[in-house]
SEVEXRO-354092 format. One record per residue (C-alpha): residue number from 1; residue in one letter; x, y, z. Coordinates in steps of 0.2 Angstrom, whole numbers, plus 2048, in hexadecimal, padded with zeros to 3 digits. Layout:
residues N
{k NUM&r A&X X&Y Y&Z Z}
...
***
This chain:
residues 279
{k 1&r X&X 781&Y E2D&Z 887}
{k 2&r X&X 778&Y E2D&Z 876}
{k 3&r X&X 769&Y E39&Z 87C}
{k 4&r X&X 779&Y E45&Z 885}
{k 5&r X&X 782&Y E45&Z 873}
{k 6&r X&X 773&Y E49&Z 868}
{k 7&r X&X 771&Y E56&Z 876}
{k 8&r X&X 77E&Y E5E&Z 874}
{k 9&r X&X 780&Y E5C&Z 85F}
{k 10&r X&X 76E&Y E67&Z 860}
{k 11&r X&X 774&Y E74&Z 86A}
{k 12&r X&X 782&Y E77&Z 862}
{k 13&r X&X 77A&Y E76&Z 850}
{k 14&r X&X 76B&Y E80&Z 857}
{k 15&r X&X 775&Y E8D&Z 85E}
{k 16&r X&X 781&Y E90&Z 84E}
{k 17&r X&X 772&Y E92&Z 844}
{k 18&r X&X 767&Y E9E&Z 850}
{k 19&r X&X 773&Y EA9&Z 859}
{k 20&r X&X 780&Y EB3&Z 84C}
{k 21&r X&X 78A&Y EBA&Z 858}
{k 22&r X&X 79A&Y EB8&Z 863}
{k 23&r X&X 793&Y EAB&Z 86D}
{k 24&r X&X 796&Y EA3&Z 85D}
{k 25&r X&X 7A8&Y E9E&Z 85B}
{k 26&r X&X 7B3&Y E90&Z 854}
{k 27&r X&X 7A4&Y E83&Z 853}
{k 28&r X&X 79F&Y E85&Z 866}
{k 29&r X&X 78C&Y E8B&Z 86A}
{k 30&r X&X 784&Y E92&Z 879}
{k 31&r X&X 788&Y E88&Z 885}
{k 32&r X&X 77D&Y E7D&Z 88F}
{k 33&r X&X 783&Y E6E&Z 89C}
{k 34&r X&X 777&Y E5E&Z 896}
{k 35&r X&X 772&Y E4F&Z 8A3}
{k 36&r X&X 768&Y E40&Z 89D}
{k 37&r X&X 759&Y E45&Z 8A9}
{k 38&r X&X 747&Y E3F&Z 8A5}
{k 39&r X&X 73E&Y E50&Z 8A6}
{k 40&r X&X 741&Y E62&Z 8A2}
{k 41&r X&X 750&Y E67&Z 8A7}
{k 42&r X&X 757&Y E7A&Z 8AA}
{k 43&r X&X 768&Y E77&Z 8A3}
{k 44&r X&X 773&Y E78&Z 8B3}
{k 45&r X&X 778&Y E67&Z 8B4}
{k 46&r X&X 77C&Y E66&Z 8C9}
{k 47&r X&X 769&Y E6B&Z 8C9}
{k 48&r X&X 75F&Y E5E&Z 8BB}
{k 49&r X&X 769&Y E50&Z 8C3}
{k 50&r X&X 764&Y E51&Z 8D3}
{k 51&r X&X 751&Y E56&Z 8CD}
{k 52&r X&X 74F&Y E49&Z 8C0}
{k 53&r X&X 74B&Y E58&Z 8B5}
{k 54&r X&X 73B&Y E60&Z 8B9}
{k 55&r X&X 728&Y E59&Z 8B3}
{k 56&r X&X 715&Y E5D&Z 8B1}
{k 57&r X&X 70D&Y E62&Z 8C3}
{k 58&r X&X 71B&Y E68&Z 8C9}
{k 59&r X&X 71D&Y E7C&Z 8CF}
{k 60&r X&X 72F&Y E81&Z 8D0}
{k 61&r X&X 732&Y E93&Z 8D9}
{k 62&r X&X 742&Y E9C&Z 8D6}
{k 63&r X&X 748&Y EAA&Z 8E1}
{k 64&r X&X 755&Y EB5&Z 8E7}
{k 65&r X&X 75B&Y EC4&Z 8ED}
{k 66&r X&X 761&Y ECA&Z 8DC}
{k 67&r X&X 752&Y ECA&Z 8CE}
{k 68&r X&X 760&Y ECB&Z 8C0}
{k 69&r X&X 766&Y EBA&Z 8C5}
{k 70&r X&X 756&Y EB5&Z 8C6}
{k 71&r X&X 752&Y EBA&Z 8B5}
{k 72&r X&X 760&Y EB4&Z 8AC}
{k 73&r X&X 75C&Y EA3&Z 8B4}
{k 74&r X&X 74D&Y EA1&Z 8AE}
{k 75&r X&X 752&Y EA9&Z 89B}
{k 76&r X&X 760&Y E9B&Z 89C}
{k 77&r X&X 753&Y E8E&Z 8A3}
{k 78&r X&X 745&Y E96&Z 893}
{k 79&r X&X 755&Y E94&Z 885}
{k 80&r X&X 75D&Y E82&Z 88A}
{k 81&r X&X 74B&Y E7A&Z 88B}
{k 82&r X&X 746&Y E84&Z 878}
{k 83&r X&X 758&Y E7E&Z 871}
{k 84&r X&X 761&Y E71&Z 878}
{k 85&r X&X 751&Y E66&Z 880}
{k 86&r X&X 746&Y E6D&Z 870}
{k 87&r X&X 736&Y E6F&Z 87C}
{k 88&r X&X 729&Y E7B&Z 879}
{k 89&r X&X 72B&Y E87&Z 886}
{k 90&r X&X 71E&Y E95&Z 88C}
{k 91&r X&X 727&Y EA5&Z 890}
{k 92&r X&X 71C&Y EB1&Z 899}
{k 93&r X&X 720&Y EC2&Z 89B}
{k 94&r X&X 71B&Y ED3&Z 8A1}
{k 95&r X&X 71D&Y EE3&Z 892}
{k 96&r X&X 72B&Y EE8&Z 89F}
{k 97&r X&X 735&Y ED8&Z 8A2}
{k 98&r X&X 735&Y ED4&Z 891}
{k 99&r X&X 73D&Y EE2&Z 88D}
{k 100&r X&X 749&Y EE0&Z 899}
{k 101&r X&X 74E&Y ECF&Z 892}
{k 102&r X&X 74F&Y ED8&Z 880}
{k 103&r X&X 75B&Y EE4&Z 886}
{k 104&r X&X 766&Y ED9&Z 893}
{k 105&r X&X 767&Y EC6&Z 889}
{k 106&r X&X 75E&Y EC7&Z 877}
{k 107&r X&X 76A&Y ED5&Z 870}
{k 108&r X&X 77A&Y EC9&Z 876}
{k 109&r X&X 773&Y EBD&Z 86C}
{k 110&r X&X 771&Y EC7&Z 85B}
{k 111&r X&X 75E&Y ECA&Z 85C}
{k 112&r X&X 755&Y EDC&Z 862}
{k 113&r X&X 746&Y ED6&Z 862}
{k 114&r X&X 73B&Y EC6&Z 866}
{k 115&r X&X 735&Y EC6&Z 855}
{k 116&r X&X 746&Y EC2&Z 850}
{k 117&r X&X 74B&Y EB5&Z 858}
{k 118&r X&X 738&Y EAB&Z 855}
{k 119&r X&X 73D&Y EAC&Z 841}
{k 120&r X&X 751&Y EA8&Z 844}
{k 121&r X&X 74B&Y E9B&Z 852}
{k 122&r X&X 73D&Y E96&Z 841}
{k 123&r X&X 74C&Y E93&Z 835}
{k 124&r X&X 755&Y E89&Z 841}
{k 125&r X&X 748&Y E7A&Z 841}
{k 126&r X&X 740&Y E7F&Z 851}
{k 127&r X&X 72E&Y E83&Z 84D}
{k 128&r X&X 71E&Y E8B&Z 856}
{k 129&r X&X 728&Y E86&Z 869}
{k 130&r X&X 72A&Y E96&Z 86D}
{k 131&r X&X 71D&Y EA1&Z 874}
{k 132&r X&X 720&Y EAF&Z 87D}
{k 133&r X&X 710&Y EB4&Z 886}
{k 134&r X&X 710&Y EC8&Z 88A}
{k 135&r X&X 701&Y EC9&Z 897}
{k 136&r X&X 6F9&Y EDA&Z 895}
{k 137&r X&X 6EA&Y EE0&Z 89E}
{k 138&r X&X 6D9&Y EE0&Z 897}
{k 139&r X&X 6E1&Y ED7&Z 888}
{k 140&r X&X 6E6&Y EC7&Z 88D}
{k 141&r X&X 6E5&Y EC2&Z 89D}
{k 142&r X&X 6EB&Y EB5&Z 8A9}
{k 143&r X&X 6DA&Y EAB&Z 8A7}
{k 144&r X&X 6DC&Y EAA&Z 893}
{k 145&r X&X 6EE&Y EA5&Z 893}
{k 146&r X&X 6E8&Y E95&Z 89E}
{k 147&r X&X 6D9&Y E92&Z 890}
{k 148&r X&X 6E8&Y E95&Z 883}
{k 149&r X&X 6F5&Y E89&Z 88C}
{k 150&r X&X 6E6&Y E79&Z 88F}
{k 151&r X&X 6E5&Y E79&Z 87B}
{k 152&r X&X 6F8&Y E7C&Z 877}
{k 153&r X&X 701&Y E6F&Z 884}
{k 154&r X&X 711&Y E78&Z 885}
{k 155&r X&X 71F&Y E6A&Z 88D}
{k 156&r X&X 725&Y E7B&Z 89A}
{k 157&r X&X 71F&Y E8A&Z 8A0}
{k 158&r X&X 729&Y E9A&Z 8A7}
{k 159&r X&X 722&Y EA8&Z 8B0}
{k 160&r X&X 72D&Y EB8&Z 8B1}
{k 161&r X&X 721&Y EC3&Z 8BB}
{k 162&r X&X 714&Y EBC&Z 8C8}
{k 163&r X&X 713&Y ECE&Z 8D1}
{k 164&r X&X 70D&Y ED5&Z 8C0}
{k 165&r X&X 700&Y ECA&Z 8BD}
{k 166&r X&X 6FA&Y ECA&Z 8D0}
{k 167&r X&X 6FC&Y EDD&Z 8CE}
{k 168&r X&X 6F2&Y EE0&Z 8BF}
{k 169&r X&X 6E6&Y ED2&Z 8BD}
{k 170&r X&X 6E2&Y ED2&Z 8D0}
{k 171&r X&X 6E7&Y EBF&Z 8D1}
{k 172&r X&X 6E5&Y EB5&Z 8E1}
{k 173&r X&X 6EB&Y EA8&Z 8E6}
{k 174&r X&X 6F9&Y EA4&Z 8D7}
{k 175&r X&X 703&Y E97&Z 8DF}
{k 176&r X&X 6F2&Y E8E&Z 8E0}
{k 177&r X&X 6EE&Y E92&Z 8CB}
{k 178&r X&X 700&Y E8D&Z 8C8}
{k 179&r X&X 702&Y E7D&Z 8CF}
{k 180&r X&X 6EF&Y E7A&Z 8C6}
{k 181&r X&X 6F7&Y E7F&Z 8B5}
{k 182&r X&X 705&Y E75&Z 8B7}
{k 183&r X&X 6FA&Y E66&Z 8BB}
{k 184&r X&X 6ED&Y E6A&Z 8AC}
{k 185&r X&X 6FB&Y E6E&Z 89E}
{k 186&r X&X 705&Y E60&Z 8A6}
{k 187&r X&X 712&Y E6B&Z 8A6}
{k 188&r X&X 720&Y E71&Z 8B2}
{k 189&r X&X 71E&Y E84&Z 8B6}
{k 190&r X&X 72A&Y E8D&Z 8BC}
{k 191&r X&X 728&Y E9E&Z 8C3}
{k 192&r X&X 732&Y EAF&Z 8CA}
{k 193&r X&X 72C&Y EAD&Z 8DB}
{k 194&r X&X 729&Y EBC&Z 8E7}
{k 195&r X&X 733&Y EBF&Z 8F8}
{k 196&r X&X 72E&Y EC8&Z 908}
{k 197&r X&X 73B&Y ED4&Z 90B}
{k 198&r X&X 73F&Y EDB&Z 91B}
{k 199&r X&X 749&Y EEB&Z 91C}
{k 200&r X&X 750&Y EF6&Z 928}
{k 201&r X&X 754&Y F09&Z 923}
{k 202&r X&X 753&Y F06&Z 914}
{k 203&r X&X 75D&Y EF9&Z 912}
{k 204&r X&X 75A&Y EE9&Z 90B}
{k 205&r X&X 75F&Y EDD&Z 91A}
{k 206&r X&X 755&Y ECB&Z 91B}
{k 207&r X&X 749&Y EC3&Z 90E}
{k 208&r X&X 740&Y EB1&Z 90C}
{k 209&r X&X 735&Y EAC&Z 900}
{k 210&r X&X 722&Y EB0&Z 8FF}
{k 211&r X&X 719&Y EA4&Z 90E}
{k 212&r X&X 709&Y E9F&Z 900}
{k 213&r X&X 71A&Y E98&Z 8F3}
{k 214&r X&X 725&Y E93&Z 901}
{k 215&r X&X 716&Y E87&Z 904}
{k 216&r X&X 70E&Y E84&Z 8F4}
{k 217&r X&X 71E&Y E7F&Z 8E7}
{k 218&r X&X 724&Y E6E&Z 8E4}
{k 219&r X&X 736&Y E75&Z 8DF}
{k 220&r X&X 73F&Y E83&Z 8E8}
{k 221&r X&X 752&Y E8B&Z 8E0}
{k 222&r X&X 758&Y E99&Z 8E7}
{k 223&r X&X 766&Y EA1&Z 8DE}
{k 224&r X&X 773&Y EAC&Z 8EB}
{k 225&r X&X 780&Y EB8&Z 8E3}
{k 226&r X&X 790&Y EB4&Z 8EF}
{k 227&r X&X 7A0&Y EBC&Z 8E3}
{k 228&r X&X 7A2&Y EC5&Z 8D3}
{k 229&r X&X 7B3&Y EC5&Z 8CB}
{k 230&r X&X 7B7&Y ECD&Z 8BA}
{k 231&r X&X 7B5&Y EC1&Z 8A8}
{k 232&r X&X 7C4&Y EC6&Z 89E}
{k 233&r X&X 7C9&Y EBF&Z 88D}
{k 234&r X&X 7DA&Y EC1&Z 888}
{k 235&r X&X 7DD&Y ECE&Z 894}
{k 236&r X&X 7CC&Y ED9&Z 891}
{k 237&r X&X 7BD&Y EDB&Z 89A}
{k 238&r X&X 7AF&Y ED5&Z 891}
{k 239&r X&X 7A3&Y ED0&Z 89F}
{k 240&r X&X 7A2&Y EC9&Z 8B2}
{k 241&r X&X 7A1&Y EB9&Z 8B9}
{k 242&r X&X 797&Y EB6&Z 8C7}
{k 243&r X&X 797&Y EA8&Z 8D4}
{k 244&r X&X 787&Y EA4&Z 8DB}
{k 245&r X&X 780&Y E97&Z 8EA}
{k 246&r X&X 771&Y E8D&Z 8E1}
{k 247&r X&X 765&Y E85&Z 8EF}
{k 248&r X&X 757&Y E76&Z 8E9}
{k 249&r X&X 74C&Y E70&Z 8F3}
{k 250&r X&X 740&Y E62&Z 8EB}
{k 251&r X&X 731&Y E5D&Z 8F5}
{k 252&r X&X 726&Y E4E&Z 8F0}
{k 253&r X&X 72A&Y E4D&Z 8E0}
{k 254&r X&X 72A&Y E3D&Z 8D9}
{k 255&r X&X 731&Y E3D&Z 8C9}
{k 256&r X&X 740&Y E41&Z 8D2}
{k 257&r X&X 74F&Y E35&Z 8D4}
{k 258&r X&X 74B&Y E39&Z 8E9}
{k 259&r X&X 73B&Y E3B&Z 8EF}
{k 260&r X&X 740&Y E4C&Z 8F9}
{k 261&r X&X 751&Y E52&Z 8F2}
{k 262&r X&X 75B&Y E63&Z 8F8}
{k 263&r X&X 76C&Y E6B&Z 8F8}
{k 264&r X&X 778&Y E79&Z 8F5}
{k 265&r X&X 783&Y E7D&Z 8E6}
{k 266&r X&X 78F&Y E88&Z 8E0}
{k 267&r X&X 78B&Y E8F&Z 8CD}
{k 268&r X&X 790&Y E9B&Z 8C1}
{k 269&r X&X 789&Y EA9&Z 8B6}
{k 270&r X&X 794&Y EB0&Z 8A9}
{k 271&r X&X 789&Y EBD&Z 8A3}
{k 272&r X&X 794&Y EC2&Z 893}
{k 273&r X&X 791&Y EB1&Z 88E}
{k 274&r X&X 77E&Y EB1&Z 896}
{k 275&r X&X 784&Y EA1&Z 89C}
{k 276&r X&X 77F&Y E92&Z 8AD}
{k 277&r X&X 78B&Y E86&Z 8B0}
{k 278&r X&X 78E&Y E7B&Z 8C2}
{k 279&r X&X 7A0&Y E7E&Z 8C8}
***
């Protein structure tokens, strides 16, 4: 309980000092659930409890039919970990995705650009755990962020974009180079993972997850879209909610509280509020 409530005091005083805007009300911050798990968690609390959190070794694939959701997952995942847990998180991006996450989440939190958020996330206390690593071609590739990530030891690492680093640096076999950076860095990796689609005049009609991630992670979380309903305050449209079916499926992990763990759970995405929660 004492670990929950200084939780919870930091990510209230973190987020009233790095996001000015109308998230930002009457004393309450971004909200993030908080459970008393050993490793690092995502923020949804239905999904660290059962986990245990998440720790070094471990690959964690997150997919869906939807890459929005997908995205704003692992945003939500980047900023409870940088605030509430203060880890140092590795965000790596492609130019394009980046961008995206400008446009869509940094702007509803006051920033317009990366840079700043790093120098409001600087005055707030939380120093040099952010990197966000843009992966460009014949600048940095994906063999010098590994060199780069052996010497810094960051406590998690995301990755936004697998098919642009396979695309443009030819990578084989990633699911094999992530799990070996996760066990180098002893640090959890999670990763956008890619889907085999299969489609029928022109029509998306059935997809699974790619057969070499299917096989190769420890963690998998798929994240459904099932309802959207309209997010009103007093009376006005300001945003949508959206109720989602969250699947994880732990295999072998044994940091866990289970060995093997799995299961099926209803969450929520307020994206006015940019916000997880477990219903």
């Amino acid at each position: 309980m004492e670990r929950r409530s200084f939780l919870e005091k930091v990510c209230i005083a973190s987020a009233a000092t790095i996001l000015p805007s109308a998230l930002f009300k009457k004393g309450k911050g971004i909200v993030f659930e908080q459970t008393d798990v050993e490793g690092v968690g995502v923020g949804i609390s239905v999904c660290d409890t059962l986990s245990n959190g998440f720790f070094g070794r471990q690959l964690i694939s997150v997919y869906g039919p939807e890459n929005g959701f997908i995205e704003a997952f692992l945003i939500h995942t980047f900023l409870y970990q940088l605030i509430a847990q203060r880890k140092r998180v590795d965000y790596i991006s492609s130019t394009g995705s980046l961008k995206r996450g400008e446009q869509s989440y940094l702007r509803r939190f006051g920033f317009s650009t990366t840079d700043e958020m790093r120098k409001s996330l600087t005055k707030s206390g939380i120093i040099d755990n952010l990197r966000i690593i843009e992966i460009y071609p014949y600048e940095q590739n994906w063999k010098d962020y590994v060199a780069q990530a052996k010497e810094q030891h960051p406590d998690s690492i995301i990755v936004d974009d697998i098919k642009f680093i396979e695309g443009y640096f030819r990578e084989k076999g990633m699911v094999k180079q992530l799990k070996l950076l996760a066990a180098e860095v002893q640090a959890p990796v999670f990763v956008h993972a890619e889907l085999n689609r299969k489609r029928s005049q022109g029509h998306l009609t059935a997809y699974s997850l790619r057969k070499d991630f299917d096989q190769g992670s420890d963690v998998l979380i798929s994240v459904v879209p099932k309802h959207v309903i309209d997010f009103k305050v007093d009376g006005i449209t300001v945003g949508k909610r959206f109720l989602l079916d969250l699947k994880l499926i732990g295999v072998s992990c044994p940091c866990a509280l289970h060995r093997s763990y799995g299961g099926v759970f209803p969450i929520e995405f307020v994206d006015y509020e940019l916000r997880f929660a477990g219903l």
